[in-house]
Residue frames relative to the residue before (quaternion, step in Angstrom):
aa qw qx qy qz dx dy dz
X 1.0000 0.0000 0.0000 0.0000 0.00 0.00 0.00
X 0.2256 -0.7276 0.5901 0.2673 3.70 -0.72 0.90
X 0.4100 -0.5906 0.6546 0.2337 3.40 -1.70 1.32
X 0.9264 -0.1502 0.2412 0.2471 2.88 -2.08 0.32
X 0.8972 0.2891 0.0449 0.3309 2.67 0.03 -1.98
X 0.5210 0.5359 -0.3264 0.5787 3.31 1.47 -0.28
X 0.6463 0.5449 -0.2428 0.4759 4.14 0.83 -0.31
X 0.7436 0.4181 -0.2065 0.4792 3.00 1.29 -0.83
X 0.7607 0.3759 -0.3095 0.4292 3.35 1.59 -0.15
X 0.1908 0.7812 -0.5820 0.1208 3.06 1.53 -0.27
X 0.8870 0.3507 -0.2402 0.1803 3.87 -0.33 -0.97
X 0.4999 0.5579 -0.3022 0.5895 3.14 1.88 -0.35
X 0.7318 0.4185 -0.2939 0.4505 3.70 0.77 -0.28
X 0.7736 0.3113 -0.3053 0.4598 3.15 1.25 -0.42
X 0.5040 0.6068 -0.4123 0.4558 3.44 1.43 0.75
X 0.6043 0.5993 -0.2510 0.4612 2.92 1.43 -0.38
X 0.7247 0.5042 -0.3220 0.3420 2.88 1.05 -0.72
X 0.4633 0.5808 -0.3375 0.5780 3.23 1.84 -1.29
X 0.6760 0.4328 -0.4773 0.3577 4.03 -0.17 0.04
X 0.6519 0.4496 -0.3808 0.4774 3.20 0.81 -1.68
X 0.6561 0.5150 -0.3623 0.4160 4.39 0.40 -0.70
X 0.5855 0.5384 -0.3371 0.5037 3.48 1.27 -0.51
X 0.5223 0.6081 -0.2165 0.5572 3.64 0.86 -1.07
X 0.8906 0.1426 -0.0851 0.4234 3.44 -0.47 -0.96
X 0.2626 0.5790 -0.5164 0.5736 3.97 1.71 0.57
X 0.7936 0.4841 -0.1658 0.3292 3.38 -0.02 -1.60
X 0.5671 0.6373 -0.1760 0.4912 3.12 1.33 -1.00
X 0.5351 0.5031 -0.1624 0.6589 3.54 1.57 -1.69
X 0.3140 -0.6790 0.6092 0.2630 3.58 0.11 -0.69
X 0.3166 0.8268 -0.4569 0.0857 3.23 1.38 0.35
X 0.9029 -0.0849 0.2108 0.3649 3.46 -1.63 0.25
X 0.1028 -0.7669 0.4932 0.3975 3.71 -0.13 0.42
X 0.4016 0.6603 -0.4138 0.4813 4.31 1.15 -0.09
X 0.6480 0.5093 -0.2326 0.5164 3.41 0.80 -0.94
X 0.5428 0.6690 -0.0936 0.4990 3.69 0.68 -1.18
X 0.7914 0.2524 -0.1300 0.5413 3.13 -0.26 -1.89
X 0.5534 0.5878 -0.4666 0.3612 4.29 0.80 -0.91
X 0.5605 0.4755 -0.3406 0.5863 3.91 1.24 -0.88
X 0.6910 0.4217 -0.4462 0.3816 3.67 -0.45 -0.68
X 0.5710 0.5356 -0.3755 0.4961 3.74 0.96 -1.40
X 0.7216 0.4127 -0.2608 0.4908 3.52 0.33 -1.11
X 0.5582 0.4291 -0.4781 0.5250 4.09 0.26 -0.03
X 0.4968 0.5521 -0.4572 0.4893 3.91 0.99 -1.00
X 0.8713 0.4110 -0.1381 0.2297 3.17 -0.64 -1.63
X 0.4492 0.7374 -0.1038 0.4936 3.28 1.77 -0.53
X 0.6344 0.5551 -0.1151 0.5255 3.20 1.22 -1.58
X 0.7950 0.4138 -0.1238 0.4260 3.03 0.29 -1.72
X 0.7613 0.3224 -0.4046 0.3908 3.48 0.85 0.11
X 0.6056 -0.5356 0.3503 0.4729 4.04 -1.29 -0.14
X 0.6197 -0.5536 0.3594 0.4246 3.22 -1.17 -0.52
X 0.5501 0.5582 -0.3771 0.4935 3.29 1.63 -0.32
X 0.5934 0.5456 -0.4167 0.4202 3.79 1.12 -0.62
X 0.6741 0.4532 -0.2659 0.5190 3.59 0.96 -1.00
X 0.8148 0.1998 -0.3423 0.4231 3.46 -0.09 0.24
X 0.3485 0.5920 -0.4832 0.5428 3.43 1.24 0.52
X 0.7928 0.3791 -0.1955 0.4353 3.47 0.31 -0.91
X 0.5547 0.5387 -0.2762 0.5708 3.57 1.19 -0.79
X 0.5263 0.6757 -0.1965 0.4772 4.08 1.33 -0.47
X 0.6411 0.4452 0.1042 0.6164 2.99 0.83 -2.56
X 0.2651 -0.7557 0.5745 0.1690 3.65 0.35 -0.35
X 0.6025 0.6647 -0.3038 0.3208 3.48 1.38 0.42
X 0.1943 0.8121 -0.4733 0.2807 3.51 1.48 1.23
X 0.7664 0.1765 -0.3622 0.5003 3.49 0.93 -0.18
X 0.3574 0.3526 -0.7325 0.4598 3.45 0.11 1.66
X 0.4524 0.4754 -0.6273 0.4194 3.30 0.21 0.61
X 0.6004 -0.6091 0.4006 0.3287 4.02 -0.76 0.89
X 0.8664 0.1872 0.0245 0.4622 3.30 0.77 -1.59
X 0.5945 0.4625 -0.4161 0.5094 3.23 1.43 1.20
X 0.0252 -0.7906 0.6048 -0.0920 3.56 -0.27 1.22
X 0.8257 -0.3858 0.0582 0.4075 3.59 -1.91 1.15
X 0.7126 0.3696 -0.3283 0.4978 3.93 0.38 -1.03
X 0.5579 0.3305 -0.4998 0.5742 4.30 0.33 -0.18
X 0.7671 0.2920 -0.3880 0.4192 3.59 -0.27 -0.80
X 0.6224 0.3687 -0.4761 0.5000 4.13 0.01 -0.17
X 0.6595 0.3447 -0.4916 0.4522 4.08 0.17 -0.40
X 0.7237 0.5104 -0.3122 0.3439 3.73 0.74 -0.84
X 0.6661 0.5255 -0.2237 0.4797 3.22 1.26 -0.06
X 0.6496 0.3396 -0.2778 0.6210 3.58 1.15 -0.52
X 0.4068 0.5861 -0.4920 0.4990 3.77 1.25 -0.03
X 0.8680 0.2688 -0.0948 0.4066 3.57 -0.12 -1.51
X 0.5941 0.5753 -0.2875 0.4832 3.66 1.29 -0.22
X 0.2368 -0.7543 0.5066 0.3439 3.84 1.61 -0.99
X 0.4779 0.6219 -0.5623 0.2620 3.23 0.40 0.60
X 0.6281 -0.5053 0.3666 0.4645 3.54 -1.02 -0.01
X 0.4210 -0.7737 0.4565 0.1255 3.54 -1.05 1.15
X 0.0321 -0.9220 0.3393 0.1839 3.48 0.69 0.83
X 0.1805 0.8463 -0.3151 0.3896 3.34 2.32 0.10
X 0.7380 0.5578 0.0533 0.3759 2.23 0.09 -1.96
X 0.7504 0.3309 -0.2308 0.5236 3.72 0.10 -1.53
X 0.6763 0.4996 -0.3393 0.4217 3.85 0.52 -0.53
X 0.6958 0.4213 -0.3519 0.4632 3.76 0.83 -0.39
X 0.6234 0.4868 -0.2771 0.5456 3.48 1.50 -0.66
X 0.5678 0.4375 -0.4879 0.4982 3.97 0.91 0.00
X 0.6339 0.6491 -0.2095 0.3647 3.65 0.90 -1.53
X 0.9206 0.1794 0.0075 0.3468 3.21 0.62 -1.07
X 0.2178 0.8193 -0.3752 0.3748 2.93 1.86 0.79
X 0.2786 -0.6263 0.7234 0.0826 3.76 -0.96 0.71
X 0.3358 0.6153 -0.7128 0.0239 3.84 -1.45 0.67
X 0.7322 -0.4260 0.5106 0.1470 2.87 -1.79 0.49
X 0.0925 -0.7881 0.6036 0.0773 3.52 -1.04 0.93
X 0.8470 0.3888 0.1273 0.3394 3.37 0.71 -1.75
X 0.7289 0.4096 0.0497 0.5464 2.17 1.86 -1.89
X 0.1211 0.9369 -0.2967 0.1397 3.38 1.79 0.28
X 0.5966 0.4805 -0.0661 0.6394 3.22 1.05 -1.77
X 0.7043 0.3738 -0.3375 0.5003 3.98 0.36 -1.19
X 0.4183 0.4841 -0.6042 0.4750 4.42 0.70 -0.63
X 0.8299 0.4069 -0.2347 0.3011 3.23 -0.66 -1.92
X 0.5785 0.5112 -0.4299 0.4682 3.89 0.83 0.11
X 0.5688 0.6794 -0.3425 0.3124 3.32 1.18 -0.63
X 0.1909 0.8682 -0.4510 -0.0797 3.79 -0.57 0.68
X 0.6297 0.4338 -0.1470 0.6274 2.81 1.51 1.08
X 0.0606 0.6935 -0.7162 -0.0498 3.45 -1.57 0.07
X 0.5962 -0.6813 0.4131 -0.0990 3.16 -0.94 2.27
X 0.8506 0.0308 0.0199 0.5245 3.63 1.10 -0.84
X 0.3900 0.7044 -0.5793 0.1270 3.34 -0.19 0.98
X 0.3817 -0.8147 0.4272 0.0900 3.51 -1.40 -0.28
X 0.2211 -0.9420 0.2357 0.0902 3.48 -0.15 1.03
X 0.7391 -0.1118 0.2554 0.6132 3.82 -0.50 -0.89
X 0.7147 0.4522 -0.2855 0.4508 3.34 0.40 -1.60
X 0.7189 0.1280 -0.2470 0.6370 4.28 -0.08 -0.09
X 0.8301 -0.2820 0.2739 0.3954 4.11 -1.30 -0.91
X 0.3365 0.7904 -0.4291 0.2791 3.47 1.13 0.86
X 0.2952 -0.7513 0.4662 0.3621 3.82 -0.51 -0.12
X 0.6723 0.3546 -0.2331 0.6066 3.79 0.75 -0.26
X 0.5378 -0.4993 0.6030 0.3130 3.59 -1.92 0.46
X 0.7996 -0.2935 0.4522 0.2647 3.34 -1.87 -0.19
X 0.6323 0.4745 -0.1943 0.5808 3.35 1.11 -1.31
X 0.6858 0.5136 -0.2967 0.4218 3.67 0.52 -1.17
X 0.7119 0.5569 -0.1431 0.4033 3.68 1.19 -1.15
X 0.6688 0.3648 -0.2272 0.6066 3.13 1.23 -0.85
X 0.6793 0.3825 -0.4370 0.4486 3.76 0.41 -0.54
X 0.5472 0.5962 -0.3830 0.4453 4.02 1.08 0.04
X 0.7031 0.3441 -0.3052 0.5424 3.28 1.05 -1.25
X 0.4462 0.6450 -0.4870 0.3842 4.24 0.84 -0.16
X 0.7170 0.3786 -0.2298 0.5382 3.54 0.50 -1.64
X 0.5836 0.4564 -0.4566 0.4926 3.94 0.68 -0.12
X 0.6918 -0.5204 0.4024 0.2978 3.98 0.41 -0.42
X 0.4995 0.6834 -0.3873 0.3654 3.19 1.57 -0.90
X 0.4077 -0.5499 0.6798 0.2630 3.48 -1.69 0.62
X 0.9828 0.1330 0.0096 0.1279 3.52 0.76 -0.82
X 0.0249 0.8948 -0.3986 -0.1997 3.55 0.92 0.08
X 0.3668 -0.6625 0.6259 0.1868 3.78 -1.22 0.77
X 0.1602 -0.6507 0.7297 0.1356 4.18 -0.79 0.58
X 0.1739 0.8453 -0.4939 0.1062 3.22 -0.66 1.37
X 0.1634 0.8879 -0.4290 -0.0302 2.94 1.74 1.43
X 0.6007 -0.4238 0.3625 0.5728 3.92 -1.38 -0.27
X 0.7089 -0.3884 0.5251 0.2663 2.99 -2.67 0.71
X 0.5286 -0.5421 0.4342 0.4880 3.83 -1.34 -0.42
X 0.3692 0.6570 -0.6124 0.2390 3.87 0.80 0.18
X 0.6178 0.7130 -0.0939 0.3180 3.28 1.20 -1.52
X 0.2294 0.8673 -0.4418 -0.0001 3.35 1.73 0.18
X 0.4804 0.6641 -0.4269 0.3819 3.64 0.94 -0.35
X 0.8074 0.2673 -0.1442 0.5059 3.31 0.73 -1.46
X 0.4310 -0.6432 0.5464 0.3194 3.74 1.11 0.92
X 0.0990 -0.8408 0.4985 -0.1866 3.31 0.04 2.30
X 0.4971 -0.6110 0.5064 0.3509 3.84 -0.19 0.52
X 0.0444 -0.6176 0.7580 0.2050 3.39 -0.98 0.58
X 0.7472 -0.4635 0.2514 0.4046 3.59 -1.76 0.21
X 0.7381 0.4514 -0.4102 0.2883 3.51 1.00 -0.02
X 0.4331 0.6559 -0.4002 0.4713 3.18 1.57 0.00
X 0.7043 0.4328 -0.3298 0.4559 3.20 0.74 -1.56
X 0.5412 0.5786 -0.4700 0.3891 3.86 0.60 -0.45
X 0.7277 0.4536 -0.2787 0.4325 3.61 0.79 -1.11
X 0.5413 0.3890 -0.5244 0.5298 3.96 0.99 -0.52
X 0.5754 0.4720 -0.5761 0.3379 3.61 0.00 -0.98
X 0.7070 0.5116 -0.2763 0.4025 4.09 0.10 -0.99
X 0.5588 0.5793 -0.2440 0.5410 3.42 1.30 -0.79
X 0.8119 0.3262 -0.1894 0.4456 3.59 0.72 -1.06
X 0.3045 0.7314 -0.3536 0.4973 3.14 1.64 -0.01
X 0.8125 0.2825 -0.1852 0.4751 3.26 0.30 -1.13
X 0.6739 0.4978 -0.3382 0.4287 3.51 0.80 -0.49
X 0.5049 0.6133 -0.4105 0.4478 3.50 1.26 -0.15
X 0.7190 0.4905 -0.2982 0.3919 3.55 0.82 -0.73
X 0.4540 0.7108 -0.2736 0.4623 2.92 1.39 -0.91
X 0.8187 0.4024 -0.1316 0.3880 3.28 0.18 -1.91
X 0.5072 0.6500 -0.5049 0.2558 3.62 0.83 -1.61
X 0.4971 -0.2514 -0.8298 0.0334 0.98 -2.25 1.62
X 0.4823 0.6285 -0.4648 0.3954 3.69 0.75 -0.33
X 0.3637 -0.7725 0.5136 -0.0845 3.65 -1.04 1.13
X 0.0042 0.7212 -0.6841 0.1089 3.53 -0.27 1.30
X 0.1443 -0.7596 0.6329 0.0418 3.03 -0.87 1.46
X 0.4405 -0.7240 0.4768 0.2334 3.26 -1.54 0.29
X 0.2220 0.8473 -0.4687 0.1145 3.44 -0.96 0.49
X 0.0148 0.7490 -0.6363 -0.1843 3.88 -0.56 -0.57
X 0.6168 -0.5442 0.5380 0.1842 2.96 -2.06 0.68
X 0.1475 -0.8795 0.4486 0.0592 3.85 0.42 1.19
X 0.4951 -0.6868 0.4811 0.2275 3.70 -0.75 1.05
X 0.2176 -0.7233 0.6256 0.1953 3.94 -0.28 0.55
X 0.4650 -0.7028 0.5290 0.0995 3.57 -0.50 1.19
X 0.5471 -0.5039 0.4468 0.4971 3.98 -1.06 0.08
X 0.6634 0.4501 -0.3215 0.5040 3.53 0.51 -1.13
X 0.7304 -0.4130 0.4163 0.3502 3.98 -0.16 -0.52
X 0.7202 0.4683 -0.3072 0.4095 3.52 0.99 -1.14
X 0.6064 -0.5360 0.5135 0.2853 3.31 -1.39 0.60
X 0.4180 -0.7513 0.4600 0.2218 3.46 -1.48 0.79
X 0.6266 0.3971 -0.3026 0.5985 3.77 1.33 0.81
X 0.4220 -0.7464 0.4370 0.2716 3.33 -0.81 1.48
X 0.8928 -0.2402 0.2387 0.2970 3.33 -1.98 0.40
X 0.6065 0.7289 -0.1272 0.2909 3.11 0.51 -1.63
X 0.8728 0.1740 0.0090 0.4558 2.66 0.50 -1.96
X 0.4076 0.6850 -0.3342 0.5029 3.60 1.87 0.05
X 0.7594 0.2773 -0.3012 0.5057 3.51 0.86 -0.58
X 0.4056 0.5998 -0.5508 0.4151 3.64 0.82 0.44
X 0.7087 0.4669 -0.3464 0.3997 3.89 0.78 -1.21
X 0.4790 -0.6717 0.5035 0.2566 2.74 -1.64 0.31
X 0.7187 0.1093 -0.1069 0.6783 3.51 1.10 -0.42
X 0.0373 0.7613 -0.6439 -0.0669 3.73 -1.27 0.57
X 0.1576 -0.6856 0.7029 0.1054 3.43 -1.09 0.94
X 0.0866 -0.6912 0.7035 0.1405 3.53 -1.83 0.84
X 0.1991 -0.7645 0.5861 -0.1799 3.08 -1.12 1.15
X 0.2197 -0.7895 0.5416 0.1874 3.53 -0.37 1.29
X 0.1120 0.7425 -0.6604 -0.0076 3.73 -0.78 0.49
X 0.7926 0.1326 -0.3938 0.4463 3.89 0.18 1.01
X 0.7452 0.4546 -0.2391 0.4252 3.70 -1.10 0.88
X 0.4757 0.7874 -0.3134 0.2354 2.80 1.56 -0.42
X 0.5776 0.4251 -0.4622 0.5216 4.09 1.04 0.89
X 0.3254 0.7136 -0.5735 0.2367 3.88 1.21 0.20
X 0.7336 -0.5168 0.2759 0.3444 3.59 -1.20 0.85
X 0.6985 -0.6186 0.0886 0.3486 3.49 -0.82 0.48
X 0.6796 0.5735 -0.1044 0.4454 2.60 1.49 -1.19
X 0.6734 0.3845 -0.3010 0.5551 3.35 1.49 -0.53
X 0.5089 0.4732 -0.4337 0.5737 3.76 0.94 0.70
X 0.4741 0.4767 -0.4099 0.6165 3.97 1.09 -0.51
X 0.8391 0.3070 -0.2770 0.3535 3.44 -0.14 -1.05
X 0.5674 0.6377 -0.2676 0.4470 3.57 1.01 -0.45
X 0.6912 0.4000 -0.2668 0.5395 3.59 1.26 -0.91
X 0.5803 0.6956 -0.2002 0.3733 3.29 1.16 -0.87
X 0.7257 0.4212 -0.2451 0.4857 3.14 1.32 -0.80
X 0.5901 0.6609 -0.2823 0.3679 3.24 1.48 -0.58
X 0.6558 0.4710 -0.2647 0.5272 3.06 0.98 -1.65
X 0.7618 0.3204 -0.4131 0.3825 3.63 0.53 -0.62
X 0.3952 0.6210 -0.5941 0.3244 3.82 0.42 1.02
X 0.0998 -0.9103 0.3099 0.2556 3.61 -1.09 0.05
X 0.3271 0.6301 -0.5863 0.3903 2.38 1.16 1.70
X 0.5308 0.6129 -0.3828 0.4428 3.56 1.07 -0.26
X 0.2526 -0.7910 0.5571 0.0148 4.08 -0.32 1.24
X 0.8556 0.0550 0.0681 0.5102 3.28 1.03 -1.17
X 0.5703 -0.7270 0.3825 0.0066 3.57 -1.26 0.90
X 0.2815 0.9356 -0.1440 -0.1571 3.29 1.15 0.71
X 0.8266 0.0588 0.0106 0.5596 3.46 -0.30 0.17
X 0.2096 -0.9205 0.3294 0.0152 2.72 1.06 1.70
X 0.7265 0.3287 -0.2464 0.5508 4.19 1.07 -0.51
X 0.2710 -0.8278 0.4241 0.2479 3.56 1.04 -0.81
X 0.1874 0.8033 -0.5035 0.2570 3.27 1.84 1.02
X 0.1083 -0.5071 0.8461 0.1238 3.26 -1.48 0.41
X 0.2851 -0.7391 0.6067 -0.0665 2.95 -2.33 0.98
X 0.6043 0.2557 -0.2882 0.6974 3.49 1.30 -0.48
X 0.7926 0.2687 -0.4631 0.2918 2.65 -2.13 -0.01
X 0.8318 -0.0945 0.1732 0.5189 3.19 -1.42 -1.49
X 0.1020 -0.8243 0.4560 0.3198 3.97 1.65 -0.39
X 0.4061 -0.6465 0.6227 0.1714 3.20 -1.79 -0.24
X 0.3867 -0.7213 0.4834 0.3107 3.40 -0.58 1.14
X 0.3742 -0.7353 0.5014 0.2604 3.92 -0.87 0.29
X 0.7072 -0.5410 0.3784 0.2529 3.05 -1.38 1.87
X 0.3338 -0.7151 0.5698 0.2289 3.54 -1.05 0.87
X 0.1711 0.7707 -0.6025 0.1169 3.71 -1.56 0.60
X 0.5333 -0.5964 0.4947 0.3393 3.58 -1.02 0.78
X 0.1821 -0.7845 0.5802 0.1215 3.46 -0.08 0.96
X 0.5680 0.5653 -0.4130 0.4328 3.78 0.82 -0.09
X 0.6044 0.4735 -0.2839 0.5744 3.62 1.18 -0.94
X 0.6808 0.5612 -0.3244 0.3410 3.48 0.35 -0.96
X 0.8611 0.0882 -0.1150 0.4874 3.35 0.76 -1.46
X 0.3120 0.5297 -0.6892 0.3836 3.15 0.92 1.24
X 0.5497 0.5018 -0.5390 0.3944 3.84 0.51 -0.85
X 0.8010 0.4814 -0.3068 0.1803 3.59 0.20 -1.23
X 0.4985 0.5703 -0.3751 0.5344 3.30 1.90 -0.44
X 0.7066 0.4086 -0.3688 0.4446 3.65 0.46 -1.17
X 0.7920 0.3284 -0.3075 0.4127 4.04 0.41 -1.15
X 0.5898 -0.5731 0.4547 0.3418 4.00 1.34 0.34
X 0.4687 0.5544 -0.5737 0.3792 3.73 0.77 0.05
X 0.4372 -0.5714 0.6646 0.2016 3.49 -1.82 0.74
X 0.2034 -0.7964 0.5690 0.0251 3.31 -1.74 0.62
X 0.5294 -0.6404 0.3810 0.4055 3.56 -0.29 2.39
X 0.1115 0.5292 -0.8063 -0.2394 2.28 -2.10 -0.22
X 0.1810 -0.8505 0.4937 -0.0061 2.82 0.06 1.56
X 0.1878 -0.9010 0.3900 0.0282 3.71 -0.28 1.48
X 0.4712 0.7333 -0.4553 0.1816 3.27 1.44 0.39
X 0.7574 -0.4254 0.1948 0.4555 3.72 -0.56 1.00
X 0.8118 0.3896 -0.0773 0.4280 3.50 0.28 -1.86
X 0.6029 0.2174 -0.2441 0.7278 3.78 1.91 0.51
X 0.0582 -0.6759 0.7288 -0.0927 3.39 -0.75 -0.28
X 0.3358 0.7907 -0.4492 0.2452 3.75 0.99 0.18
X 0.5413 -0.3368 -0.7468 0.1894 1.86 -1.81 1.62
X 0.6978 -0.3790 0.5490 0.2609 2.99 -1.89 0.28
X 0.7125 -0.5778 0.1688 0.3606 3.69 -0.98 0.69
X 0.7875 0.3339 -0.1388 0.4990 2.93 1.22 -1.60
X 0.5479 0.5259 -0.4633 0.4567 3.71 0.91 1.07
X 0.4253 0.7295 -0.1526 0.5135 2.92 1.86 -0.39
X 0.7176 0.4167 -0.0702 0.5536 3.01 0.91 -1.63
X 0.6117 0.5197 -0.3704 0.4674 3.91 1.35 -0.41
X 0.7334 0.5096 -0.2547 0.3709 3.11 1.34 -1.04
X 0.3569 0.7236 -0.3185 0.4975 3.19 1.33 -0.19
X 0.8101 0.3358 -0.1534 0.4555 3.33 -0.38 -2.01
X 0.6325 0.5315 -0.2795 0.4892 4.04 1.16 -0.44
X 0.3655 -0.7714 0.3847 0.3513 3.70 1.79 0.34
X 0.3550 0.6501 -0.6577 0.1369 4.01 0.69 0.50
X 0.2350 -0.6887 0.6130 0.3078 3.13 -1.64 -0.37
X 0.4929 -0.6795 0.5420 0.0402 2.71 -1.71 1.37
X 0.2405 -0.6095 0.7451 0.1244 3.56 -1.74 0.61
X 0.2119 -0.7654 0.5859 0.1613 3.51 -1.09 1.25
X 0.2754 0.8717 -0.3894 0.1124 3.70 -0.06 0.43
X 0.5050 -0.7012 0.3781 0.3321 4.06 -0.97 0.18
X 0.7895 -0.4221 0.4453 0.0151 3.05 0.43 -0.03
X 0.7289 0.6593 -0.1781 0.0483 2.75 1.19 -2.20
X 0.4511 -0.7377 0.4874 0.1218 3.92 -0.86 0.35
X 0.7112 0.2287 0.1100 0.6556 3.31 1.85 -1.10
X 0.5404 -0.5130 0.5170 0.4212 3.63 -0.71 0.56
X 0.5863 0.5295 -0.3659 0.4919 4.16 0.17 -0.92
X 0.8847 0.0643 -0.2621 0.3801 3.85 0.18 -0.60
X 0.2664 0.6360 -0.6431 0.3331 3.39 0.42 2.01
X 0.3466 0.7029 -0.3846 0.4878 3.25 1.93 0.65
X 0.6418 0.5736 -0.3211 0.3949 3.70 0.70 -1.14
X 0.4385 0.5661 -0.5629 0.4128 3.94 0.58 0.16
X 0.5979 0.6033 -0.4520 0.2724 3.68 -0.01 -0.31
X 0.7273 0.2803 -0.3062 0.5465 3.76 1.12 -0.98
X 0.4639 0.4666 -0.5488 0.5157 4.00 0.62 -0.25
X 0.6974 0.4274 -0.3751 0.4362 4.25 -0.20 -0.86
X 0.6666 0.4525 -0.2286 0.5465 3.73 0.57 -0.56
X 0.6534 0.3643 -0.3290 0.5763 3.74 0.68 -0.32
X 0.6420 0.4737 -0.3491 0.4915 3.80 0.63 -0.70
X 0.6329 0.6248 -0.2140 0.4042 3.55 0.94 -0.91
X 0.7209 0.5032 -0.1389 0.4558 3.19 0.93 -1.46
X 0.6463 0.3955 -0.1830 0.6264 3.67 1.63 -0.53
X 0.5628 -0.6283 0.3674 0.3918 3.90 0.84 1.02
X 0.5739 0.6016 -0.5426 0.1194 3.88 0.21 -0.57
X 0.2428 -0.8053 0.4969 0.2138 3.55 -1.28 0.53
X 0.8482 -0.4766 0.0126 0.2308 2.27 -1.74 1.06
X 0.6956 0.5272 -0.2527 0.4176 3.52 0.98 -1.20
X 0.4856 0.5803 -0.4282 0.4940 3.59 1.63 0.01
X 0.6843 0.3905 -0.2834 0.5468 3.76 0.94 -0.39
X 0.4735 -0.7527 0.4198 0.1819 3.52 -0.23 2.06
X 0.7945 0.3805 -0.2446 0.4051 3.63 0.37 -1.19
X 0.3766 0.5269 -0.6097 0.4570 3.77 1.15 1.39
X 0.4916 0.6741 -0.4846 0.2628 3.68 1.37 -0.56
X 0.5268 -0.4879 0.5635 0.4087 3.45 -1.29 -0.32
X 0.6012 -0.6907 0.2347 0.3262 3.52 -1.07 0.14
X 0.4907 0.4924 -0.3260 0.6406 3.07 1.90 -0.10
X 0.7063 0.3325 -0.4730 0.4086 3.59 0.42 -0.07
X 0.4538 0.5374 -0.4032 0.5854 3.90 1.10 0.58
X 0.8185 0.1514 -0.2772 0.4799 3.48 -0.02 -0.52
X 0.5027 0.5638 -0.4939 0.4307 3.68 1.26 0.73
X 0.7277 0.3749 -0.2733 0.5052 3.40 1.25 -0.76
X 0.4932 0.6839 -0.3776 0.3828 3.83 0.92 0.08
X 0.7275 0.3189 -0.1126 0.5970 2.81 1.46 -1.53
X 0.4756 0.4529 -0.5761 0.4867 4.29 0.57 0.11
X 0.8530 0.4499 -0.2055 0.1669 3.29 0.46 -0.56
X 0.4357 0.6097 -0.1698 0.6400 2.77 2.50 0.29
X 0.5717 0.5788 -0.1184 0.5693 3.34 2.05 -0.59
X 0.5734 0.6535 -0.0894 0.4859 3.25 1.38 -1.55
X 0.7402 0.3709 -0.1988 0.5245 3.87 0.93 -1.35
């Protein structure tokens, strides 16, 4: 016989559960069909009562529901039933991220420097991101969605970005002591210049540039192209410096004198990703390992697209680790005022 109280939650448990599976998909990097089949199912979920959901979870007749097929209906059942979720426990063994090396360097982490939301090609809001990176420990999360060059990834132009900046405004109060920084992921142009004007560059707190078109131009014009970036000072951070992709069909990475490159970044103070999302890993080790020996500093971070991959810091911390650098060389151990102190000496500095 179902009690009270188990009827009355049926839907809050079995929304929950469809999230926590949604989370740790993303996390998996799983399929985006796969993914989107959970969201459909968080839809459909909603829209019913709690007596409808556990009537059906009873009746065994959740997948005559159109947009609920065997894996939504088995997590949604063992969700609302209390049984063990074996869904569930298998994507969360699978798709875990730990630390080896980089143990000690994870736990330095109070922050993550590059992610992205709703508002450019992200899958979660601002609110969703930061309350992910909270339950992770972080003091801090950076919104670093793309510029308008980026039309693909529905890029901020400066008046949008003006309005998230107002958006996060409020959510800072909200959050404090927790710390939404500002920032965006800036397009490096052929010529060098960035694809958002002054103005609104010195409003952010953190900016990352990041080539994302052209990226086989000749070597030397790619040497000379990063070069100019890093040696702006509004640019803080270096991203994905080759623009390799590895899985799938991958992408071969963009050639460049990496000696010229991260000398600029040691001499102009710019930091260098390590950008830890599975399907990059970028730079590669033994550019890594130049950048290092050239004394830049580095930001470990994900990347991330989805609350789930503020998980992905574990192999970037273990590669940084494994190559001797310390810790205080890896900016996003700072505090958050000691980041937007060195962003801004260095905006002071030019």
């Amino acid at each position: 016989m179902t009690t009270g109280s188990k009827r009355s939650d049926a839907r809050d448990l079995a929304l929950a559960a469809l999230g926590q599976a949604v989370y740790l998909l993303d996390r998996g990097l799983a399929p985006s069909q796969k993914i989107r089949a959970f969201r459909t199912a968080i839809d459909t979920v909603s829209a019913l009562t709690a007596d409808e959901i556990l009537d059906r979870v009873n009746n065994h007749s959740l997948t005559d529901l159109p947009s609920i097929g065997p894996s939504t209906a088995k997590v949604i059942t063992a969700a609302v039933l209390g049984e063990p979720n074996d869904y569930l426990e298998d994507l969360d063994r699978s798709t875990r991220q730990v630390a080896t090396v980089g143990t000690s360097l994870r736990e330095a982490l109070r922050g993550d420097l590059h992610c992205h939301t709703t508002w450019s090609d992200g899958g979660a809001t601002i609110l969703d991101m930061a309350t992910a990176a909270i339950s992770l420990g972080h003091d801090y999360i950076a919104i670093t969605d793309h510029s308008p060059r980026l039309t693909i990834a529905h890029g901020l132009s400066p008046e949008r970005l003006s309005n998230q900046l107002d958006d996060i405004a409020v959510l800072n109060n909200e959050l404090a002591p927790f710390r939404i920084l500002t920032g965006a992921e800036v397009d490096i142009l052929i010529d060098g210049s960035l694809d958002l004007p002054e103005e609104i560059l010195a409003r952010l707190d953190i900016v990352v540039a990041s080539v994302h078109s052209k990226l086989s131009m000749p070597e030397v014009e790619m040497t000379r192209r990063l070069v100019l970036a890093a040696a702006s000072p509004h640019v803080d951070i270096l991203g994905h410096c080759t623009g390799r992709k590895i899985m799938g069909t991958g992408r071969a990475p963009s050639r460049f004198d990496p000696d010229l490159v991260f000398a600029a970044c040691t001499q102009f103070g710019t930091a260098i990703e390590v950008n830890c999302r599975p399907e990059r890993q970028d730079p590669p080790v033994e550019l890594l390992e130049q950048a290092v020996d050239w004394g830049c500093l580095l930001s470990i971070y994900t990347d991330a697209h989805a609350p789930g991959q503020l998980e992905w810091q574990p192999s970037g911390c273990d590669k940084v680790a494994g190559l001797g650098v310390e810790t205080d060389r890896v900016i996003n151990t700072w505090t958050a005022d000691e980041l937007r102190s060195w962003t801004t000496s260095r905006l002071v500095g030019s």
